[in-house]
C-alpha positions as CSV (number, residue, x, y, z in Angstrom):
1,X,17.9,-32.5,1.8
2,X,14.4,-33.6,1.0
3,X,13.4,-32.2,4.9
4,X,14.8,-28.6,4.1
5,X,12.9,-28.4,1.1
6,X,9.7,-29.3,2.8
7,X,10.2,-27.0,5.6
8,X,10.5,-24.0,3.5
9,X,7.7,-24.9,1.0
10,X,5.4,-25.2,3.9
11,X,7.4,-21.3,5.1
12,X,6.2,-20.5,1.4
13,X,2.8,-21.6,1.3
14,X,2.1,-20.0,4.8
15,X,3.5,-16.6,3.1
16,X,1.3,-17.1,0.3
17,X,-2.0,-17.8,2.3
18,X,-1.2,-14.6,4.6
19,X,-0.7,-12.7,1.1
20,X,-4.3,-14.0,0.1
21,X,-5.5,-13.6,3.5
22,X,-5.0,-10.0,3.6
23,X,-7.9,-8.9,1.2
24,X,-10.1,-10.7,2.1
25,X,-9.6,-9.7,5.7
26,X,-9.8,-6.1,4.3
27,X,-12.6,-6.7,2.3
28,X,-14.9,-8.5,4.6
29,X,-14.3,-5.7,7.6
30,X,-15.4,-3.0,4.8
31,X,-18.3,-5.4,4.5
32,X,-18.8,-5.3,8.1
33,X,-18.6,-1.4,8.3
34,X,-21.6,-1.2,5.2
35,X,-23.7,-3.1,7.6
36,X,-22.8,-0.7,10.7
37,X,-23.2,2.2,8.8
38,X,-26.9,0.9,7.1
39,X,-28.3,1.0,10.7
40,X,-26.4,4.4,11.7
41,X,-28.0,5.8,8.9
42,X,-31.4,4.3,9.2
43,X,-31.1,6.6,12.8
44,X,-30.1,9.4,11.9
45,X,-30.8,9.9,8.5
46,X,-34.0,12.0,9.0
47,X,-32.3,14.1,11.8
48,X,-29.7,15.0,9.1
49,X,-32.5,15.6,6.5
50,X,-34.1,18.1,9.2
51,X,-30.4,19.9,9.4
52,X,-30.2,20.2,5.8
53,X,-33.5,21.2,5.1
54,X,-32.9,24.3,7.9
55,X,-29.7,25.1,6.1
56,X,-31.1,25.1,2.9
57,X,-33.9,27.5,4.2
58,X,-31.3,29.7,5.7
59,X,-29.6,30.2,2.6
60,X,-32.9,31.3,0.6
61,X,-34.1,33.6,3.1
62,X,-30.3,35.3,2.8
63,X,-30.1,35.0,-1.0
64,X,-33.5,36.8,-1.1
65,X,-32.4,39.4,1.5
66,X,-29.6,40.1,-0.7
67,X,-31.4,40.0,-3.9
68,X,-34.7,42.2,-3.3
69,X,-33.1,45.6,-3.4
70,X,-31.7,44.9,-6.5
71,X,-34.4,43.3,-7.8
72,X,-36.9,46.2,-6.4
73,X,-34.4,49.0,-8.2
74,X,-34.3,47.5,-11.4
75,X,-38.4,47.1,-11.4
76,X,-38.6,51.0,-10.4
77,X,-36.2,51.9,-13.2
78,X,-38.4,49.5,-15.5
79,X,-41.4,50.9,-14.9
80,X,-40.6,54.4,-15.4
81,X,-38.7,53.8,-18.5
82,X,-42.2,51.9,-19.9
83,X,-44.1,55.2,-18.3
84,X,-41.7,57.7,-20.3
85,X,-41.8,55.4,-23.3
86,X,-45.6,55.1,-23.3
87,X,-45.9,59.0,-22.6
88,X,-43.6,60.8,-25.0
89,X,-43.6,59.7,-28.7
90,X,-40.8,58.3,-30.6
91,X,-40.5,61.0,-34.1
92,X,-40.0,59.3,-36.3
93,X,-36.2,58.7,-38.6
């Protein structure tokens, strides 16, 4: 009876270590991929940074295209309401 016993400890034990193997198989491959990626990045990073910095421009010149009618309009109406304002006198209440 004692050899049983023994033999399915050691079945245990094995289970166990596999169990505890596991994350640290997991965590040492993520470990391995942070490394990868650090020298990917040390590539391409100012490439990207280029990309970005054409998109963001992109954007700013359509915002503005968008924007300066408006903009324009609403100074026009401005600066006739200030030349009306400044021309005729307010009576007074």
């Amino acid at each position: 009876m004692v050899t049983p016993r023994n033999i399915a400890l050691i079945f245990l034990s094995l289970e166990a270590l596999a169990i505890g193997l596991a994350p640290l198989a997991l965590i040492s491959a993520l470990a391995y991929g942070v490394y990868r990626l650090r020298q990917l990045v040390r590539t391409y990073w100012p490439q990207a940074l280029f990309y970005v910095e054409q998109g963001r421009e992109a954007v700013e010149r359509a915002s503005q295209s968008i924007t300066r009618p408006f903009i324009r309009v609403y100074s026009i109406f401005s600066m006739v309401r200030a030349l009306f304002e400044n021309l005729v006198p307010r009576r007074p209440a």
